[in-house]
C-alpha positions, -999 to +999 in steps of 0.1 A: +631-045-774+669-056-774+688-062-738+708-028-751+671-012-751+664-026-716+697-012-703+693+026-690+730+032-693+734+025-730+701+035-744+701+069-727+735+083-722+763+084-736+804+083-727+801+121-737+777+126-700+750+140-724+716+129-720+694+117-750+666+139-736+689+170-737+697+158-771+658+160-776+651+194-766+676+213-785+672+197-817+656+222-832+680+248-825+719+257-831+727+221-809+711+200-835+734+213-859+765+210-845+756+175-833+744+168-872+777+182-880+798+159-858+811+184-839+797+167-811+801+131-804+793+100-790+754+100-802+739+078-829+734+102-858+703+085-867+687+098-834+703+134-843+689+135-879+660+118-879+643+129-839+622+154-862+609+130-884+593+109-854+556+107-849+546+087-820+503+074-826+485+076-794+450+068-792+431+066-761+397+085-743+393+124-742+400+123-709+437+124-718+446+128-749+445+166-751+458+186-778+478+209-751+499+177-739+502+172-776+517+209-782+543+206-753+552+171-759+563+189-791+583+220-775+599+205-747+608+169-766+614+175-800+587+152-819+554+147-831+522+128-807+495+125-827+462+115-811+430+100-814+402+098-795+374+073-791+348+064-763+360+034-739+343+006-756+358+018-791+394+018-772+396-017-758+385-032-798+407-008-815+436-023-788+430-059-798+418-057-833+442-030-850+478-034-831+495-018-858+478+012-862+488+033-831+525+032-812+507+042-778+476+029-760+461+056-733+440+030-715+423+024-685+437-006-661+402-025-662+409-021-706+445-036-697+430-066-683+415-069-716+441-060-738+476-071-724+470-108-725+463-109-758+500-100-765+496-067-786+512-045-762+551-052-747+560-049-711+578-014-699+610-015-685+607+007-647+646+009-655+647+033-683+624+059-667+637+082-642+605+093-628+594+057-616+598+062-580+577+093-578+545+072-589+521+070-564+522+037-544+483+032-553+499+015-589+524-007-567+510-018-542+473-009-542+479+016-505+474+053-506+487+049-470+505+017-455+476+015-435+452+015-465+424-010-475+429-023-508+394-015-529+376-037-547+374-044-585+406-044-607+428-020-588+456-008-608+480-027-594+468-062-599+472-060-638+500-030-635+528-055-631+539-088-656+562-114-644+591-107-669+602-098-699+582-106-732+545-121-703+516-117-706+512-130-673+497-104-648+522-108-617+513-107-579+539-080-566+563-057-581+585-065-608+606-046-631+581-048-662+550-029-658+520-036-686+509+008-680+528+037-666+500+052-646+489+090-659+460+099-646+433+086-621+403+099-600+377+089-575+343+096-590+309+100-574+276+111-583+264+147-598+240+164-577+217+198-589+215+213-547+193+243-561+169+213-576+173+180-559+158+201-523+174+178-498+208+168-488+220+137-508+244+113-488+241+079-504+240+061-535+211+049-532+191+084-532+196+085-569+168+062-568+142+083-550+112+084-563+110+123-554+139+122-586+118+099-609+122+112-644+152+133-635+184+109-633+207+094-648+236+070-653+266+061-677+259+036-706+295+016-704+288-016-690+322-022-676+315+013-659+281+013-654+277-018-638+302-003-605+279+022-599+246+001-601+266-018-577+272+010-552+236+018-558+224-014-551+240-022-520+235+013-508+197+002-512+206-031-491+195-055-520+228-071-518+262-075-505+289-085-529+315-105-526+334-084-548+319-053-566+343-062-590+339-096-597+303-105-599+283-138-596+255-142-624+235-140-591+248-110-584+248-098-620+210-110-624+198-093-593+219-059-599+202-061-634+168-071-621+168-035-594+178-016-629+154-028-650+126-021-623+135+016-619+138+021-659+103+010-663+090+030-629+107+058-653+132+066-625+159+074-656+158+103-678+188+090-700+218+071-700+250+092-712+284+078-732+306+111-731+312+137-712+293+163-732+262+142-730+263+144-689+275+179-692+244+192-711+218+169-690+228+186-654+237+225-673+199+219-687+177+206-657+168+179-672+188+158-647+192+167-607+214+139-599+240+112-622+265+092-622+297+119-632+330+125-638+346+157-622+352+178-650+319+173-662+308+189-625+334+220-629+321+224-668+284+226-654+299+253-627+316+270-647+283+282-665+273+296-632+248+269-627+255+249-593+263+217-592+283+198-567+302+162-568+290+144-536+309+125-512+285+098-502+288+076-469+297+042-488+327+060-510+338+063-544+339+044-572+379+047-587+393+045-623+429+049-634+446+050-666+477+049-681+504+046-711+514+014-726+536+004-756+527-015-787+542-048-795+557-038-827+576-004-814+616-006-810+648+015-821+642+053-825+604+051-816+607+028-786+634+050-771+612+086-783+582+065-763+603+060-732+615+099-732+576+108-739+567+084-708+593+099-685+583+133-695+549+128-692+555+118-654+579+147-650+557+172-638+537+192-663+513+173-677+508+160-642+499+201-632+478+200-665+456+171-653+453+181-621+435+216-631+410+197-645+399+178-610+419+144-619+452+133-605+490+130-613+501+097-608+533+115-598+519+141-575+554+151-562+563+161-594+531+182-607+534+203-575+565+220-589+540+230-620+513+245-598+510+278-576+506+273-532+471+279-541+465+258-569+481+228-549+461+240-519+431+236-538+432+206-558+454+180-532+453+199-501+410+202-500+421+239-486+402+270-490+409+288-523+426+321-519+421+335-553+400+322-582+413+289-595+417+286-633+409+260-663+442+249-680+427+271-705+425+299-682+385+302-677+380+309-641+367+268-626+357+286-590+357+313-574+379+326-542+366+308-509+355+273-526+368+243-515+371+210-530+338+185-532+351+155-511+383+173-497+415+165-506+437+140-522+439+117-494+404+123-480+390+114-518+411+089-525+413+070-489+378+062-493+378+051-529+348+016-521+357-002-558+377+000-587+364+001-623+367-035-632+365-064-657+349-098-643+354-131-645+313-133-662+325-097-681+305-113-712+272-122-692+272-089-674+281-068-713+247-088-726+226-080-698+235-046-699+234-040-732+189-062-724+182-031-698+195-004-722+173-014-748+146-029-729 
């Protein structure tokens, strides 16, 4: 990226007052001709001739990188995102190992703390998106409120930031270079059967009842994984941490020893990677209560089987994600990449993600994309007045539900521990990986 690039002025508007994004969205229609024509000017006719031609490679989790966003990346901008999923693990050694074969990274912010240092990915300039100061202050500063606790573990914000132009160097407030643009985040908790579990659940640590032996559950990424057999554990009153996040051998050993001890009582029925896996273990029975992600809850619901996702009395284990830009993008793509960023924080996708039980990391905008009683639903924690639709239009719940946990700021505000990368990441991965396939 030039110091032209890194200038808002001159890489997205010209003398004539006419945006490059407005250039985007008509070029497939009678405006693309006339500016291919010259009979407008002032715009680089490379960007007029060849916006079509652009495919932009992202690759990232299923979570977000959805063939709908794909479609109306398309519509509204112009050009061509082409995406690729893979599970978590597969994400953070496809970041490091093959730089050159995507233009995009959809990561998580405990995957960035992996990935950016290693250089593969450039800093974003805050300057060249318009829709900066509508991201939630969570990614800045690490407060939902200015009263706010900041949670443990690698909140966003502590890798979201580098000193300057061309670091690698995570910085320790606020700059003008951010390593993601946040997308998409949510405060998770565990999966809960109430027609099988027959008692109310409150804490983390009743997923290791014995009543439950047999019949639960927890996800098999380590980096993952390990934050709720943390909340677990200290639910129990084995251990305090420190830091959830950050993990003494110790700590790691002992959190290791209280999983290994319930795995051969048989307390676990399985231990899930995607979101299918979870989905079909609660839908089936075989699993009253797990360690899940929202939309896995809704998908079980939506079968007309119940299933709720709990708020428990020591909080929520958080993730957040976002978009990030390879090393080796620059001129036509870089810019397409910053109008795709931009866009993607301007309000639809935003409304898409929310449907699905996560959250906008520009919630001001998304409300513009969802009805009174969509919003009410979904941020608000209020009492739905009609049924409240799937993106895809499948009917999620019914008239007279409300949110599990409440809203937004009642979910978020309590969010105990970020997901995280420690210092002893390596130790913790290889004892893991001993109690899966011990």
């Amino acid at each position: 990226m030039n110091e032209k690039d890194s200038n808002p002025k001159t890489s997205t508007e010209t003398k004539t007052g006419v945006t490059r994004r407005d250039l985007i969205k008509g070029v497939a229609g009678a405006s693309a001709v006339a500016l291919g024509s010259g009979a407008i000017t002032g715009f680089p006719m490379v960007w007029a001739q060849n916006i079509k031609n652009i495919t932009l490679r992202q690759f990232g989790t299923g979570v977000s990188n959805l063939n709908a966003i794909a479609e109306k990346c398309k519509e509204d901008l112009g050009f061509n995102l082409q995406l690729t999923s893979l599970d978590s693990d597969s994400v953070t050694q496809r970041a490091v190992t093959q730089p050159k074969s995507y233009d995009i990274a959809d990561i998580e912010y405990w995957i960035c703390k992996k990935v950016f240092p290693s250089g593969v990915m450039q800093p974003l300039d805050v300057s060249r998106l318009k829709n900066y100061d509508k991201i939630s202050p969570l990614f800045i500063n690490g407060k939902l409120t200015p009263d706010s606790t900041i949670a443990q573990g690698t909140a966003p914000h502590t890798v979201g930031f580098v000193e300057e132009k061309g670091s690698k160097n995570f910085a320790k407030s606020p700059t003008n270079w951010m390593t993601l643009i946040p997308t998409i985040y949510n405060a998770d908790t565990l999966g809960v059967r109430p027609d099988l579990v027959g008692r109310p659940i409150t804490q983390w640590s009743d997923i290791m009842d014995p009543a439950f032996k047999g019949k639960t559950s927890i996800l098999n990424i380590p980096a993952i994984g390990i934050m709720d057999a943390a909340m677990i554990c200290e639910s129990m009153g084995v251990i305090k941490y420190g830091d959830k996040g950050n993990m003494t051998r110790q700590e790691i050993d002992t959190t290791m020893k209280v999983l290994m001890d319930a795995k051969r009582a048989g307390q676990f029925r399985a231990f899930w990677k995607s979101f299918d896996e979870s989905v079909n273990l609660m839908a089936s029975g075989e699993v009253v209560i797990q360690s899940m992600w929202s939309p896995a809850v809704a998908a079980v619901r939506s079968r007309g089987i119940p299933c709720v996702y709990q708020p428990l009395k020591e909080g929520y284990r958080a993730w957040g994600g976002g978009l990030g830009l390879a090393s080796h993008l620059s001129g036509l793509e870089l810019d397409a990449a910053y109008e795709y960023i931009d866009w993607y924080l301007s309000g639809w996708v935003g409304a898409y993600l929310n449907r699905q039980g996560y959250y906008s990391a520009a919630p001001e905008t998304s409300k513009a994309f969802m009805s009174d009683d969509e919003w009410g639903f979904w941020i608000e924690g209020k009492e739905a007045k009609g049924d409240i639709l799937s993106p895809s239009g499948d009917v999620m719940e019914k008239a007279g539900a409300t949110r599990d946990g409440g809203s937004y700021w009642d979910r978020m505000g309590k969010v105990a521990c970020w997901n995280s990368v420690m210092d002893e990441n390596k130790y913790m991965v290889r004892k893991w990986n001993e109690f899966i396939v011990s």
